[in-house]
N, C-alpha and C positions, 0 to 999 in steps of 0.2 A: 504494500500500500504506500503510495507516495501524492506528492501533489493537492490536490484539495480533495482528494479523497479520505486525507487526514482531517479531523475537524476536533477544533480546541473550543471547548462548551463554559461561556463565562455564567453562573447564575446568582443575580443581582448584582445591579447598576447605582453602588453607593459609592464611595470615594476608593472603595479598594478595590471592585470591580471596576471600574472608570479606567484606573490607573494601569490596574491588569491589559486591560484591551490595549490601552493607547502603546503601555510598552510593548507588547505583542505587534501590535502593526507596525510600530517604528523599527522592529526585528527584522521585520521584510520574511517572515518563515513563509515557507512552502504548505502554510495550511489556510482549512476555513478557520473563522475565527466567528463564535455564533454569542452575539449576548443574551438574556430573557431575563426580561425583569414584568413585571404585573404594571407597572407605570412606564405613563409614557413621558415622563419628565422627569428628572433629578434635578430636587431643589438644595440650596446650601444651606448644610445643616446646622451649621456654626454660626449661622447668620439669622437663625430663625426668629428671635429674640427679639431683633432689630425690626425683622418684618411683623410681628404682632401689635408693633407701635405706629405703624405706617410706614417703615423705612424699606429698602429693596435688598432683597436676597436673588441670587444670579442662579437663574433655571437652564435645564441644558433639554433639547428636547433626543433625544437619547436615538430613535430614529435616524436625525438629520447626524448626529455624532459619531455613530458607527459606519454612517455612510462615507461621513471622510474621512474613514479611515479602513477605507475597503473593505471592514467587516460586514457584519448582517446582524439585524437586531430582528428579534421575536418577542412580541409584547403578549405577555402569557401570564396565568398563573399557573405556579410548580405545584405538581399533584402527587408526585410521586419518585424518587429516582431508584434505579435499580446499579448500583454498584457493581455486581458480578455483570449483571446484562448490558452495563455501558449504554444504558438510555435513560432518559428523563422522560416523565410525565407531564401534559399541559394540557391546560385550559383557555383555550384561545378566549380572546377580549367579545364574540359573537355565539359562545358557549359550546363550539366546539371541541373536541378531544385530539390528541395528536402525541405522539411519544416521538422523542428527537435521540435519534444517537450521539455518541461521544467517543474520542479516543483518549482525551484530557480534558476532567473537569475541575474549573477551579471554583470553591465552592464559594460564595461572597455575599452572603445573604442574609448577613449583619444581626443587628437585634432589635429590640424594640423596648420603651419604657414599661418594666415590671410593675404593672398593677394588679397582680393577680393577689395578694392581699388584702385590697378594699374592696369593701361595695357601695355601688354607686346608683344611682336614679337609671331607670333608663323609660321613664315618664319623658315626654316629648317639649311637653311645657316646665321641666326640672333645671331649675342652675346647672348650666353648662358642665363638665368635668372633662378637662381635655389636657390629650398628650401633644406635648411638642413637638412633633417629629415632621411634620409638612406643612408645605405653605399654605394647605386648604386651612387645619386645625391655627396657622398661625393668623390666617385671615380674620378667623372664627373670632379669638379674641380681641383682632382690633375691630372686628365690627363692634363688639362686646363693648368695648372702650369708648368707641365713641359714641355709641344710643348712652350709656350710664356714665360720665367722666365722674360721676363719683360714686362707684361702683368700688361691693368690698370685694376685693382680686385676693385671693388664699393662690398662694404656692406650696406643694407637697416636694419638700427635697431640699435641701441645703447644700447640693453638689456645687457644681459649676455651672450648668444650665439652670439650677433654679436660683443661684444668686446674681447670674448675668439677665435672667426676665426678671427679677424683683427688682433692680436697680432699673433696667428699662424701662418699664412699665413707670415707676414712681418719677423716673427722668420727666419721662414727656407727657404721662398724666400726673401730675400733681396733687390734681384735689383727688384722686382715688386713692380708697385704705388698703394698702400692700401689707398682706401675712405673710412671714416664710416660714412655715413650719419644718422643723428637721428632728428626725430621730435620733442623731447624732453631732459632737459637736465636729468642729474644724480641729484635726492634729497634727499637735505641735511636738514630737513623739522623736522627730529626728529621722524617721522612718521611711520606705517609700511610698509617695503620694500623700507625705506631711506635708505643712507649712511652716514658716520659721515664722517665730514671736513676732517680728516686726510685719508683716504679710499678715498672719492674723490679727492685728490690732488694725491695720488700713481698710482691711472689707467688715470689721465689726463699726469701725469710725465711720465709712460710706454708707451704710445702709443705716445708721443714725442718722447722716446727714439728709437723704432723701427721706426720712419718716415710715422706713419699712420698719411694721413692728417684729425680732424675730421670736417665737415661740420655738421649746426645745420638747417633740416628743409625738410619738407616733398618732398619725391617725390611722379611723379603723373602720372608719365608714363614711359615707358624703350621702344623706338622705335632706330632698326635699332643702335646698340650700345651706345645712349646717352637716360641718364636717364633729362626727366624735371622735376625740380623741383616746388614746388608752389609758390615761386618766380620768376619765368619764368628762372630763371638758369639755363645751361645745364652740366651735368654731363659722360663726357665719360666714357665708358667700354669693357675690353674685355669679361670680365663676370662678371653678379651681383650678387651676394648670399644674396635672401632676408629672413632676419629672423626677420622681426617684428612680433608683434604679434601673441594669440594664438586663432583659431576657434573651439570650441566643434564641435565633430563628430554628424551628422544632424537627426542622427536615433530616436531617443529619442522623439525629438518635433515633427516628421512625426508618430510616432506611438501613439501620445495622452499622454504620460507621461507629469506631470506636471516638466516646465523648465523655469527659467529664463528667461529673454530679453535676456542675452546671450547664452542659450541655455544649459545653465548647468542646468543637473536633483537636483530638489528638495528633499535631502534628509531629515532624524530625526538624532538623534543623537546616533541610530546604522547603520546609513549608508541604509537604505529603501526607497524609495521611498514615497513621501506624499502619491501621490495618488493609487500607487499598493503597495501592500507590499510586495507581492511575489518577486520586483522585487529592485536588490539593485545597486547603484552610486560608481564608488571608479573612483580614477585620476583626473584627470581634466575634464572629463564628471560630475564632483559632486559638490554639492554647497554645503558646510556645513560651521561650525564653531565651535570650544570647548570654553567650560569657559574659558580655558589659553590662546587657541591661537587668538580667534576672528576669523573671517572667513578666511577660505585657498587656497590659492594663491594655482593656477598652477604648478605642477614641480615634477622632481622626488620625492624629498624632502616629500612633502603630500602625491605623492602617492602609494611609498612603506607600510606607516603604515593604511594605507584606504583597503591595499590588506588585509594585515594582518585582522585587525581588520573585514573586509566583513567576511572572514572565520570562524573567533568565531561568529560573527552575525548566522550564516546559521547552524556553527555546536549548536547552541542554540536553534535555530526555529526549526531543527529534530529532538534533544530530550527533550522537551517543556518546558529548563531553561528558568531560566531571561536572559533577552539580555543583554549582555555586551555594554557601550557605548563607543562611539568614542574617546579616547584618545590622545592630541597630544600638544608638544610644542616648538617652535622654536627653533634653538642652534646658529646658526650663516649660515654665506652663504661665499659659496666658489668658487672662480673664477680663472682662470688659465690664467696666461699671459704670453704664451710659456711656455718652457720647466724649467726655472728655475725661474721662478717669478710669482707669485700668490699674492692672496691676500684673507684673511677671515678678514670679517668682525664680529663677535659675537654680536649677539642679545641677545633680554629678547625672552622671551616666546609666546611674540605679536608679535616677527619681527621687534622690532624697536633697533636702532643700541645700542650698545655700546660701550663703549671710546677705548673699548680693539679691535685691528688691528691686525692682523700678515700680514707681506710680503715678500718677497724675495723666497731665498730660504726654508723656513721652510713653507711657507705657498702652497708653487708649492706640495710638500713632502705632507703637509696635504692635500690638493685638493687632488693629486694620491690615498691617504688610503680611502677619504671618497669615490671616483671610485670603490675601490674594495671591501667596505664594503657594497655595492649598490649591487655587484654579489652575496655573501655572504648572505644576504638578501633574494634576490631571493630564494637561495638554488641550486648553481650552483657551489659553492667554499666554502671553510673552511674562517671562520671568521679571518683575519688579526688581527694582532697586531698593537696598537697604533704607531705609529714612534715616535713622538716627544710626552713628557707627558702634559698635557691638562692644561691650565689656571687653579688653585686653584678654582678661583671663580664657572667655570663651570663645576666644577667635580659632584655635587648634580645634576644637570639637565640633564649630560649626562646618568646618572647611571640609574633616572626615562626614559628616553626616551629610555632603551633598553628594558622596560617594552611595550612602542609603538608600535615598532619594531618585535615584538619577537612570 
């Protein structure tokens, strides 16, 4: 079998599926190259925050993006995949069936905000309860915002996504009462995916300064506008935007592949599968780990270079090099607190903090660059230039991680 009788099966078109395909065509390999995803547009997810306020998040229409890049996109929903049989199942967008062969599948079909803990209204006229995961749900809440500008907005999640919509939200509507509810606090542990003291005292000082009240402790149900919590507390709402937690997409562990308790695929350290190898993990559907970074968290962050890096995997497996392995090391983490106050935190290589902060204005300016170095990436826009020039200290890590990247 040669030529495009070979076919590389990409499933889901999120930022690691994106990046999978573009590296793959820019490969120039002697195969098909098929994407399927259930949507026909990838919106930026990183941005979504921005768009629930009125601002713009950059949509890709996934069709017209495969076409320039001489792949072939299949807008489907996955029904089924069979790992030994090397086909996938689909439900076409007109409610047809259709099963698609594979010789390599890269599996990218990311996760989704875990609310499989609460219960919620599903009354038609009930206070909204919605995940931020697309620009419909982000629509939703700016309609939301501007019928009520003084609407009480409850956030579920103290992550990153629900303290970058808490601060949004309170930016541009004002007169509305911003909750963040969180289970847990911010840690300052030394750890990886900590924060250093002075980083946590700037986003507890920022969300004072915009008037988000924040509340510590799980809720357990969102009925009929009031959230309870596990304290027996009750929390009103005119709408909740819950973003705690992230769930792997379920396909994986129904088709026999070996996964986690959490449901992330078992990879090696070119990104395959333990137990197929035909068949490879990138995103947040993957569980790995590198020498530098230790194992990898969830996020765009991982899974831009897991895109990349699948595609040297697969262009390796067709012309029967050595596999290249998984490379990858942390740099810092970036949070946006409105429009002109951010905050980077800079790590070692493991994700654990370092003493070095930026805030304010300089660091909203860096959050925006790393946004559009994320499309850039993709293969959707020309590489930006630095704004501000980068800590001395991080200039050697940055310089290796476009080798990641690339």
């Amino acid at each position: 079998m040669s030529g495009r009788d070979r076919r590389i099966l990409i499933l889901g078109g999120g930022y690691a599926g994106l990046t999978a395909m573009s590296r793959l065509a820019r490969l120039g390999l002697d195969a098909e190259i098929v994407l399927v995803d259930q949507r026909s547009h990838w919106s930026e997810r990183i941005r979504l925050h921005e768009l629930a306020v009125g601002g713009k998040a950059r949509q890709i229409d996934l069709a017209d993006f495969a076409a320039s890049l001489s792949a072939r996109f299949v807008r489907a929903r996955i029904t089924a995949l069979s790992p030994s049989g090397r086909v996938v199942g689909l439900e076409t967008a007109g409610g047809g069936s259709t099963w698609l062969r594979f010789d390599h599948c890269i599996l990218a079909l990311g996760s989704s905000v875990d609310d499989r803990a609460v219960t919620a209204d599903a009354l038609p006229d009930a206070p909204p309860v919605v995940r931020l995961e697309s620009a419909t749900e982000a629509h939703l809440i700016h309609d939301v915002l501007v019928r009520r500008p003084t609407a009480k907005v409850l956030i579920v999640g103290g992550g990153l996504t629900g303290v970058e919509a808490a601060c949004e939200i309170a930016e541009a509507f004002p007169a509305t009462q911003v909750t963040l509810a969180s289970a847990s606090a911010w840690r300052q542990d030394g750890g990886p995916g900590s924060f250093s003291r002075v980083a946590v005292q700037h986003l507890a000082n920022t969300l004072q300064r915009l008037g988000v009240t924040s509340i510590a402790g799980r809720v357990l149900e969102c009925r009929k506008g009031v959230a309870r919590m596990a304290d027996g507390a009750g929390l009103p709402y005119d709408i909740c935007v819950w973003t705690t937690g992230f769930a792997p997409n379920e396909l994986a562990q129904a088709s026999g592949v070996a996964v986690t308790s959490h449901r992330q695929v078992v990879v090696d350290h070119t990104l395959r599968s333990v137990s197929h190898r035909h068949i490879l993990a990138v995103g947040d559907l993957a569980f790995t780990r590198t020498p530098a970074s230790g194992p990898c968290r969830m996020g765009c962050v991982t899974a831009l270079p897991m895109g990349a890096a699948a595609a040297r995997t697969v262009a390796a497996l067709l012309s029967g090099r050595e596999l290249p392995g998984f490379e990858f090391d942390y740099l810092f983490r970036c949070v946006s607190l409105g429009r002109a106050d951010g905050l980077i935190q800079f790590v070692d290589s493991r994700d654990r903090p370092r003493r070095l902060v930026w805030t304010g204005r300089k660091a909203a300016i860096w959050k925006d660059y790393i946004c559009r170095t994320t499309l850039a990436t993709i293969g959707v826009s020309a590489m930006p230039a630095p704004p501000v020039v980068p800590p001395l200290t991080m200039l050697l890590p940055l310089l290796r991680s476009r080798r990641q990247y690339a």
